[in-house]
C-alpha positions as CSV (number, residue, x, y, z in Angstrom):
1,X,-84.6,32.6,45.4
2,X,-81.4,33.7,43.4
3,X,-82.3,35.8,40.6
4,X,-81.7,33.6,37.1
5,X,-79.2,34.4,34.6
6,X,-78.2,34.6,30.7
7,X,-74.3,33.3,31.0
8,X,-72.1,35.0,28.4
9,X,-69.0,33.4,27.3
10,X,-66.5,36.3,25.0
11,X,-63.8,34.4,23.8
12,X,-61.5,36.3,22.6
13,X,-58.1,36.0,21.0
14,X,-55.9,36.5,24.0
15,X,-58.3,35.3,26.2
16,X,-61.9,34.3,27.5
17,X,-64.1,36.1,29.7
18,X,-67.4,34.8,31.4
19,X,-70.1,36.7,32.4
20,X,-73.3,36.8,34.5
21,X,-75.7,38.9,32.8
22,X,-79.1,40.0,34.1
23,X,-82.8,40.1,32.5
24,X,-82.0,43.6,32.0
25,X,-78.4,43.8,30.4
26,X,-76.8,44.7,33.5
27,X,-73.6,42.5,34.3
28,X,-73.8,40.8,37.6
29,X,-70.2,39.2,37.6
30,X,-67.1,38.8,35.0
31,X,-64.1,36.8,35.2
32,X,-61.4,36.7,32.8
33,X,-58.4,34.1,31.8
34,X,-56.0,34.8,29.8
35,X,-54.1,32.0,27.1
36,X,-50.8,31.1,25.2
37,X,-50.4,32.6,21.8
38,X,-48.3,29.8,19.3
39,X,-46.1,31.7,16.8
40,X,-44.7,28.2,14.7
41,X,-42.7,30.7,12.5
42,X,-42.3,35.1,11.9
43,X,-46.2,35.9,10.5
44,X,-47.7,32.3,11.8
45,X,-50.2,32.2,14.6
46,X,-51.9,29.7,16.1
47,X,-54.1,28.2,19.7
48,X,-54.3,25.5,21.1
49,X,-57.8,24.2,21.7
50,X,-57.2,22.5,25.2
51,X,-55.9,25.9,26.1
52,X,-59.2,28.1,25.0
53,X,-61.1,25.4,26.7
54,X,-59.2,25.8,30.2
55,X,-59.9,29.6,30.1
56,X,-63.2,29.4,29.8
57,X,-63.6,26.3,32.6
58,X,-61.8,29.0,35.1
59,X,-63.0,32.1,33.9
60,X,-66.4,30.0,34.6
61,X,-65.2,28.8,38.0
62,X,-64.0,32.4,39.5
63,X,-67.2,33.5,38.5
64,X,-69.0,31.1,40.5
65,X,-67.3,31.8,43.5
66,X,-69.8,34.5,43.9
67,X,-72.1,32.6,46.5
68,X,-74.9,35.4,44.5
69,X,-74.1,33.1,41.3
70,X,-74.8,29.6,41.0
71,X,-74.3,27.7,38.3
72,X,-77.6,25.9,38.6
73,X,-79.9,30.0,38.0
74,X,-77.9,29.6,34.0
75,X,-81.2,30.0,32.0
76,X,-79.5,30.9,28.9
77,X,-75.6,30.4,27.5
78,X,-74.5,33.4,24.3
79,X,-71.2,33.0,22.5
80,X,-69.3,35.9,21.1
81,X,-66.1,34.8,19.7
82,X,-62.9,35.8,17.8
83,X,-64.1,35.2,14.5
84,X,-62.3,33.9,10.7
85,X,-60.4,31.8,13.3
86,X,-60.4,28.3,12.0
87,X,-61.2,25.0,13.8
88,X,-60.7,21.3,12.4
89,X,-61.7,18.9,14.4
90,X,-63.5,15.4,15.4
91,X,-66.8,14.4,16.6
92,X,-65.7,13.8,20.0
93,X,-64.7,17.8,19.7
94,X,-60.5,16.8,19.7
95,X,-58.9,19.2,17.4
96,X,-56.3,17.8,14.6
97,X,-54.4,20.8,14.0
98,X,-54.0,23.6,16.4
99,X,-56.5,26.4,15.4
100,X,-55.2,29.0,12.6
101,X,-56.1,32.4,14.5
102,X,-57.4,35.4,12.5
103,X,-54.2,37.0,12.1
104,X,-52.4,34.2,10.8
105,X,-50.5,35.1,6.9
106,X,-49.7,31.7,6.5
107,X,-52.1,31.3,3.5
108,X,-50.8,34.6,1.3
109,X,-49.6,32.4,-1.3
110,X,-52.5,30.8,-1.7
111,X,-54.6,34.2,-1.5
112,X,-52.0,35.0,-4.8
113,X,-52.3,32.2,-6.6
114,X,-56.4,32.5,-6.7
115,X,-56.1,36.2,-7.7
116,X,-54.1,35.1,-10.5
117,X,-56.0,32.9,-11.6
118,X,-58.9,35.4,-11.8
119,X,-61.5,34.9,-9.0
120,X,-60.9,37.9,-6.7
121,X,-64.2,39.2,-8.0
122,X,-65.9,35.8,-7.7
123,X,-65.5,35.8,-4.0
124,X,-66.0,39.7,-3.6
125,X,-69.4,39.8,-5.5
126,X,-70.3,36.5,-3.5
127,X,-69.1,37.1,-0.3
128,X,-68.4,40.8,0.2
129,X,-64.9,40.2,1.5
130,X,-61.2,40.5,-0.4
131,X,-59.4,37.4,-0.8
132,X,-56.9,38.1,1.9
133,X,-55.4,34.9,4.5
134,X,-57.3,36.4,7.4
135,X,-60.8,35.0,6.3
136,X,-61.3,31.1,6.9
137,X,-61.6,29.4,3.8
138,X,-57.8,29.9,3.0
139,X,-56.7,28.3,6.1
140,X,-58.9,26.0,6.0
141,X,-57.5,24.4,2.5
142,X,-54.4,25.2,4.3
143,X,-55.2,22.3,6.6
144,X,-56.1,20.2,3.9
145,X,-53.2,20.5,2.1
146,X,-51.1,19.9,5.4
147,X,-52.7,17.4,7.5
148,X,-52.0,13.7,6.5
149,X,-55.3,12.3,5.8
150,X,-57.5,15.4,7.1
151,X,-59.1,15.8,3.1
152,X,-60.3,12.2,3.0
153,X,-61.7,12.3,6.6
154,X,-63.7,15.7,5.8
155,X,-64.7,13.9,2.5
156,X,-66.6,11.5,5.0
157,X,-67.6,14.0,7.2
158,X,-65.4,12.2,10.2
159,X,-63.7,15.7,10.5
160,X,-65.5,19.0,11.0
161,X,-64.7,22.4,10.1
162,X,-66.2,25.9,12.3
163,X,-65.0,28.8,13.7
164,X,-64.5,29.3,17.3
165,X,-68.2,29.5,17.9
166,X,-68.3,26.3,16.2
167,X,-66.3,24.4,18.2
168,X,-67.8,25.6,21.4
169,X,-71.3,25.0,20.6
170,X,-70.3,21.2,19.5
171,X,-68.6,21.1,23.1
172,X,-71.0,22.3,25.3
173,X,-73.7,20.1,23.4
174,X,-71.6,16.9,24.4
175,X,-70.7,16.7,20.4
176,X,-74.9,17.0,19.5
177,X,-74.9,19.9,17.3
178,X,-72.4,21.3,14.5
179,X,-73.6,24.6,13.7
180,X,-72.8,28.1,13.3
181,X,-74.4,31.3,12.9
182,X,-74.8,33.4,9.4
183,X,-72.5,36.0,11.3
184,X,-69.4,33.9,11.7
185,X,-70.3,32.0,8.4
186,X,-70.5,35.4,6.1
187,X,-66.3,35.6,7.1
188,X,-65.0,32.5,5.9
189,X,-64.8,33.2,2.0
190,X,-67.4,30.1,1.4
191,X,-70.9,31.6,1.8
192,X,-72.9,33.9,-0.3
193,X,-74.3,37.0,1.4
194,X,-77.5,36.8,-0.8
195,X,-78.6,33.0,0.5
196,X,-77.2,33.0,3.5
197,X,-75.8,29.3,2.4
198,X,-72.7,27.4,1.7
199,X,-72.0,28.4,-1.8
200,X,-71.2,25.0,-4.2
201,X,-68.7,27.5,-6.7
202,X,-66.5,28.8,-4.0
203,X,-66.8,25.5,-2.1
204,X,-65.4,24.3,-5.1
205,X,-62.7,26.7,-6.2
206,X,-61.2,26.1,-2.5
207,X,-62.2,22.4,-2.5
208,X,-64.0,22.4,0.2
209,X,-66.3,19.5,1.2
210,X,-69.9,20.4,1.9
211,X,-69.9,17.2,4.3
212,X,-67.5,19.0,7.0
213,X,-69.3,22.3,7.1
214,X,-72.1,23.2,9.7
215,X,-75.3,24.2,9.7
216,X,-75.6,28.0,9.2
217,X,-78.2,28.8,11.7
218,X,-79.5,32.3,12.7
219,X,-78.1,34.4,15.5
220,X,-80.6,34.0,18.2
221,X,-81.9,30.4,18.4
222,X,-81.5,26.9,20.4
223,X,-78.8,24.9,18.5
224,X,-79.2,22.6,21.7
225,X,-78.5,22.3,25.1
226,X,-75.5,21.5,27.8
227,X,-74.4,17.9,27.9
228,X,-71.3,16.5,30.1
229,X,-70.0,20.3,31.2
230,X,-67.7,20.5,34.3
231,X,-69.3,23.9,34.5
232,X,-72.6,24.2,33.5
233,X,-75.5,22.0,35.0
234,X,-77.2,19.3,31.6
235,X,-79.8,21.0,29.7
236,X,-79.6,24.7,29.4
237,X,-80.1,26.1,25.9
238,X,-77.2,27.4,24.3
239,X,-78.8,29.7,21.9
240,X,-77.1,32.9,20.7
241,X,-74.0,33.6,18.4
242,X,-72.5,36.2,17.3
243,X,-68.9,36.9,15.9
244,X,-67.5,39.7,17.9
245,X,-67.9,42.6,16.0
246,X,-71.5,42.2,14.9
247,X,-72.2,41.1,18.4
248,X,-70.9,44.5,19.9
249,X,-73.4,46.0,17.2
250,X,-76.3,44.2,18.4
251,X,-75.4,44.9,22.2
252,X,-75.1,48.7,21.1
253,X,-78.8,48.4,19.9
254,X,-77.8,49.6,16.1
255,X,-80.8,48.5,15.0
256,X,-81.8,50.9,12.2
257,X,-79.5,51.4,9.0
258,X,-77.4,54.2,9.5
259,X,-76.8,53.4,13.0
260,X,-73.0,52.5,13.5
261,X,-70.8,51.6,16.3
262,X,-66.9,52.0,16.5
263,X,-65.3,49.3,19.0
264,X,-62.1,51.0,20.7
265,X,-59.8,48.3,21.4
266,X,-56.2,46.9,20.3
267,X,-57.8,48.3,16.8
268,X,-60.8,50.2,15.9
269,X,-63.5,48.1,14.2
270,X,-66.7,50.0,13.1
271,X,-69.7,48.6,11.4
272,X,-72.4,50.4,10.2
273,X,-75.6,49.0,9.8
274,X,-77.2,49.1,6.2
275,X,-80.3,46.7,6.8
276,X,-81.8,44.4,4.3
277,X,-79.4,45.7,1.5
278,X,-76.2,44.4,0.6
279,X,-74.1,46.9,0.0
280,X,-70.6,46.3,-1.8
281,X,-68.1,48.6,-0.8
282,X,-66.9,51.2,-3.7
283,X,-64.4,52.8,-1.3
284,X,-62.3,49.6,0.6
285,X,-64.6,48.5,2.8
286,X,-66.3,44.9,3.6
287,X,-69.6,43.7,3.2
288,X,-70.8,41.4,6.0
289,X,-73.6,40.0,7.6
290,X,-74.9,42.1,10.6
291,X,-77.4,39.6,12.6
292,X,-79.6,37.1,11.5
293,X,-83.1,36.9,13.4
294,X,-85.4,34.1,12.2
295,X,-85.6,34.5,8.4
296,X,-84.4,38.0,8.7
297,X,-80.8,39.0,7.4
298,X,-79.4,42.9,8.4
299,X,-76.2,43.6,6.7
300,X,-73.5,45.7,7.6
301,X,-70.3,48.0,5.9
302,X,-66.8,46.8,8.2
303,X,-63.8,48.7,8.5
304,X,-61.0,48.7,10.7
305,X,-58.1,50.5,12.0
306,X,-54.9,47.6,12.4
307,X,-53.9,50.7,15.4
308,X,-56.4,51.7,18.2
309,X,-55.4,51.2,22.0
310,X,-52.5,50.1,20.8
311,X,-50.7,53.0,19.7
312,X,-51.1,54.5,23.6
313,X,-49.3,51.3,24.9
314,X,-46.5,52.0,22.2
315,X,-46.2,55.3,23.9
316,X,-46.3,53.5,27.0
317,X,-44.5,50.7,26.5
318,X,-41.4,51.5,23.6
319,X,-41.4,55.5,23.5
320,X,-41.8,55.3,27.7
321,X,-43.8,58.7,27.4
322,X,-46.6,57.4,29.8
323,X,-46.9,54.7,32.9
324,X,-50.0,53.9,32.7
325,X,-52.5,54.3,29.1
326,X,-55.6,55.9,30.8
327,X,-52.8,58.6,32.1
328,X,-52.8,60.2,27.9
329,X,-55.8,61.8,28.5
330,X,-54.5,63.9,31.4
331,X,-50.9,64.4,29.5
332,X,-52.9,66.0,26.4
333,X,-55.5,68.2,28.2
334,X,-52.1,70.2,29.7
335,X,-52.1,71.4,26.2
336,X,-54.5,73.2,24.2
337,X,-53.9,72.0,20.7
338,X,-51.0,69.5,19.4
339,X,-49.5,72.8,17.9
340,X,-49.7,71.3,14.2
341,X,-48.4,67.9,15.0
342,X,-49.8,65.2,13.7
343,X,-49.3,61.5,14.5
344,X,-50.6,58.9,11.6
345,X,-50.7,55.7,13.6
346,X,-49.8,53.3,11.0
347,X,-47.3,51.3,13.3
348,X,-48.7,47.9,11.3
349,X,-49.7,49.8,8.1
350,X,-52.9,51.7,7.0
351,X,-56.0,49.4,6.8
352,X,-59.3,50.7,5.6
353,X,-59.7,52.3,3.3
354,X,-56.6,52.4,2.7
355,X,-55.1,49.0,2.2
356,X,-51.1,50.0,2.3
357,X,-49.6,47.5,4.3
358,X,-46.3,49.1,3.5
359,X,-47.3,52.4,5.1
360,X,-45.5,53.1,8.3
361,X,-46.6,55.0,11.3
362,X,-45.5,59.2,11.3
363,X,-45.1,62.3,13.7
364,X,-45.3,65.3,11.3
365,X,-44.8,68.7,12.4
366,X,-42.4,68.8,14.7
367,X,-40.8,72.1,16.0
368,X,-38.4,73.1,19.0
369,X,-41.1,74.2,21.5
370,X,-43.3,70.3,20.9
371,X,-43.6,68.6,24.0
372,X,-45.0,65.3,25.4
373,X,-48.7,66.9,25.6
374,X,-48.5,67.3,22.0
375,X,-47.5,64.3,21.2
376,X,-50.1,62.6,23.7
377,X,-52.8,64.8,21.8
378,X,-51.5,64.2,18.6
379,X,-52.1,60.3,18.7
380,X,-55.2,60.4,20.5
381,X,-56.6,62.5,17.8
382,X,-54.6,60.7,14.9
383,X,-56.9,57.5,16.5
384,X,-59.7,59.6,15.5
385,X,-58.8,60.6,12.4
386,X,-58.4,57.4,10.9
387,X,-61.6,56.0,12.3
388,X,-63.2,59.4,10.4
389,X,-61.7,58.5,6.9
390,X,-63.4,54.7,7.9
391,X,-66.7,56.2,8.7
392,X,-66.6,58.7,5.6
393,X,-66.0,55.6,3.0
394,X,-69.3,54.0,4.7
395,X,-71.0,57.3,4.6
396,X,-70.1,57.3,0.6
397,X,-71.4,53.2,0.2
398,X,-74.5,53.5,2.3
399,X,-75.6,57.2,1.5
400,X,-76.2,57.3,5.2
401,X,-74.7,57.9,8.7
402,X,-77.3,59.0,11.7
403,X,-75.1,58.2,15.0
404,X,-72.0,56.5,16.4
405,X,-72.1,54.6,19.5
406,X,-68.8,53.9,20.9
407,X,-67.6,51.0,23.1
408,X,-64.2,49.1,23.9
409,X,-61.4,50.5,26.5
410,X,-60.4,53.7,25.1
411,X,-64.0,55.0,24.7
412,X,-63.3,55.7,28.3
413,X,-60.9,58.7,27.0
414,X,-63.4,61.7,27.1
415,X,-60.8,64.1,24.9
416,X,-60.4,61.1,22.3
417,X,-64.4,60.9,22.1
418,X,-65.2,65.1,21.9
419,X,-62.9,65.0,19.3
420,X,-64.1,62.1,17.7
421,X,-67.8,64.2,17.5
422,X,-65.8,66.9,16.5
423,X,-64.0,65.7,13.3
424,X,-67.0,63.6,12.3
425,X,-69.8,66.6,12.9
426,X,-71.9,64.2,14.5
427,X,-73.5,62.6,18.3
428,X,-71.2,59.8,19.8
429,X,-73.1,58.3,22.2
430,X,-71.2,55.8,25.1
431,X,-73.5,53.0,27.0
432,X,-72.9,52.9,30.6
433,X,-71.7,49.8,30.2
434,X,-68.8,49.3,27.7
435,X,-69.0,44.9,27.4
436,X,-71.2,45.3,24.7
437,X,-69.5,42.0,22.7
438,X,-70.6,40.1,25.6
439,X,-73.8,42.3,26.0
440,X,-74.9,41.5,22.4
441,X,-74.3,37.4,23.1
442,X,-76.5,38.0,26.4
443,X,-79.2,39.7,24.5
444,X,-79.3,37.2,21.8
445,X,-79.5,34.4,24.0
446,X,-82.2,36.3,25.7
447,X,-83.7,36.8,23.2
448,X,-84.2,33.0,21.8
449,X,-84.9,32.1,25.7
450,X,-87.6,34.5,26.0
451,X,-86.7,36.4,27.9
452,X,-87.0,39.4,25.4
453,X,-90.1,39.0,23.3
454,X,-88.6,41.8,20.8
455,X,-85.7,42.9,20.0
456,X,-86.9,46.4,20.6
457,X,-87.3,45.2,24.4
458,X,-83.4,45.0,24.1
459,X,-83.4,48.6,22.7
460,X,-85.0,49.8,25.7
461,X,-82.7,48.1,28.8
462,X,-79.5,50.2,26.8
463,X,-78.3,52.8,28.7
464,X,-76.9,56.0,28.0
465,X,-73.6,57.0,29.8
466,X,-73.1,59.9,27.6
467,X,-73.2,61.7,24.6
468,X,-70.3,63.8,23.0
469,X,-72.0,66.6,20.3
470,X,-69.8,68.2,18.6
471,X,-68.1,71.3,19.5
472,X,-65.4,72.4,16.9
473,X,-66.1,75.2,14.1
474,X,-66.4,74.2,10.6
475,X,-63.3,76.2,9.8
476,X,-61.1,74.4,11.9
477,X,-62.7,70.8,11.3
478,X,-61.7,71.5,7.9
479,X,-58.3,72.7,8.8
480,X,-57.5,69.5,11.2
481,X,-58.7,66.9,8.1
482,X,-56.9,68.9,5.8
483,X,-53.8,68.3,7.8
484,X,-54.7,64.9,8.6
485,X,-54.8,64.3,4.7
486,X,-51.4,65.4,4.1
487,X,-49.5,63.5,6.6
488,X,-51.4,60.3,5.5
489,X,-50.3,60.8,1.8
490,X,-46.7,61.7,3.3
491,X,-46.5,58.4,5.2
């Protein structure tokens, strides 16, 4: 008999993978499927639901045409998800409005106008987050303002509001449940980190109806169960959700505060774990909600770099420096240091803990014998360095930081990882496998289906790929952050 299977379903913002995930975290099948990306107008962006939808029906359908993987061995369904995208739609799950992604600045007027009129710190103590348009309740009153007759439906609760994970859940449920979970919830500007509840003030501020919002439920649960699904066989639980970032914490087993994990991707995101305590950010950071497990709540400090991966496939792609990005790591090692140069990668400004949107990207220290290995070197490590001044704000806030695990594409790099020990004086530690968004929906799923009894049980199915220690002598860590400091003032 085929072995049975938690299904994980990552969707993402430029597309949705599926996989089949074993009893023991190990990933028996993927499939991926890319969508359109709507740009209405410069600084607007936007999805179409029918789109997200067919990504995940094919993604789902090349991964069933592994004869080892049949859709009928689906014990358990986890959502990860692009999260502070938001969703408007009705109870037969048809969308009103296209969905307003996460990077959408649409709603920066309206993010002004509330700051003027003096609740930036309402929302911060509340909510842990800066009023800024790429949190959810902005673009929510967005649609509210913009939709003929969308207020007045919401009022009646004939329209309903979520974020992507939402939406799914209210799919795959036939248009049963309306829920999300406490991770997703803590990013849309209307719930307060201390209840783990819609809050009536901000609710109120925004004008928000309570009557449209879901059911903030915790991260590992049954919301309900398949219904209708060209996919998925009636009646398996769909019962884990996690927003990406805090799912990729759970799937790294950062269990304990202190632990934190720094996602490699387009951007670096890193969250470190801080517990039962809420801790509000002295030094640019978010607060947020970690996981929820039954009645428990673990927060966590956010950060993240706008420029990870991405400043690789600029060298790739505009400068022409590489053909491939995994081929960096080869075009750094032929040198032995970047000879003082120093690239701060702030191609789409500096973001925490910064906050200088106006900063732009710099190569410092130039001279006539620089050559493309020192340039390769030089962003790798400038990828590092911003990740260290992330990880050193946390280290201020929480008074704590034990390990980082590391995860996403360019964790890959082993140069960009020594050095990343090497600048922070402390373990990095990969997994042998690097899917932990989707690994962290898996586990949660698994963990509501029983098929972990404990989350420590998930603790113990990690696996190690490697750990970096670091290497570098205390002189010359202090000499590279010393440098690193001056070109970021400079740019």
């Amino acid at each position: 008999m085929a072995e049975r299977f938690i299904l994980a379903i990552d969707q993402g913002t430029t597309g949705s993978t599926v996989l089949a995930v074993s009893s023991d975290l190990r990933v028996l099948g993927k499939a991926n499927c890319e969508f359109a990306q709507v740009y209405p107008q410069p600084g607007w962006v936007e999805h179409q639901g029918a789109a997200i939808w067919a990504s995940i029906e094919q993604a789902a359908q090349k991964l069933f045409e592994d004869p080892a993987l049949l859709p009928e061995n689906i014990g358990a369904i986890g959502i990860t998800n692009q999260r502070e995208t938001t969703c408007l739609f009705d109870a037969q799950s048809n969308p009103v409005h296209n969905f307003i992604v996460w990077q959408c600045r649409r709603t920066a007027p309206i993010c002004q106008d509330l700051k003027q009129a003096g609740h930036e710190n309402t929302f911060r103590k509340k909510t842990g987050l800066v009023l800024d348009p790429y949190f959810s309740g902005t673009k929510l009153k967005w649609l509210f303002d913009h939709v003929d007759g969308a207020k007045a439906r919401a009022d009646k609760g004939e329209l309903l509001f979520g974020t992507i994970d939402t939406w799914l859940v209210h799919k795959l449920t036939g248009g049963a449940v309306h829920v999300t979970d406490a991770t997703n919830a803590s990013r849309t500007l209307l719930m307060d980190l201390a209840t783990c509840d819609w809050d009536d003030e901000l609710l109120s501020i925004l004008d928000v109806p309570r009557a449209c919002l879901p059911a903030i439920k915790s991260s590992s649960e049954v919301y309900g169960t398949t219904q209708g699904m060209s996919f998925v066989p009636d009646g398996v639980p769909v019962c884990g959700i996690a927003g990406d970032q805090q799912a990729a914490l759970f799937g790294q087993a950062c269990f304990a505060p202190g632990e934190a994990k720094c996602t490699y991707g387009t951007g670096c995101f890193l969250l470190l774990n801080t517990g039962n305590d809420i801790v509000h950010s002295d030094n640019g950071l978010l607060t947020t909600v970690a996981v929820k497990l039954g009645d428990t709540v673990h927060y966590a400090l956010e950060g993240a770099a706008f420029i990870g991966g991405a400043a690789v496939q600029w060298l790739r792609d505009e400068v022409k420096m590489l053909e491939t990005a995994p081929n960096i790591e080869a075009l750094a090692k032929t040198v032995e240091s970047t000879g003082d140069v120093v690239f701060v990668p702030a191609l789409a400004g500096l973001g925490a803990p910064h906050w200088r949107p106006e900063a732009r990207g710099l190569l410092m220290g130039l001279s006539r014998d620089t050559n493309r290995g020192h340039i390769a070197r030089a962003v790798l490590e400038g990828i590092a360095m911003q990740n260290r001044d992330i990880l050193e704000a946390m280290k201020k806030d929480a008074g704590t930081l034990k390990v980082l695990k590391v995860d996403g594409g360019a964790s890959a790099n082993n140069l960009l990882m020594q050095y990343q020990a090497d600048v922070l004086d402390l373990d990095c530690v990969r997994p042998e496998v690097i899917e932990t968004t989707a690994l962290g929906a898996a586990a949660l799923a698994g963990l509501a289906a029983g098929v972990f009894a404990h989350r420590d049980e998930v603790k113990k199915v990690w696996r190690e790929d490697r750990v970096f220690q670091p290497a570098m002598a205390e002189a010359d860590r202090t000499r590279h952050i010393e440098r690193w400091a001056r070109a970021v003032n400079a740019c």
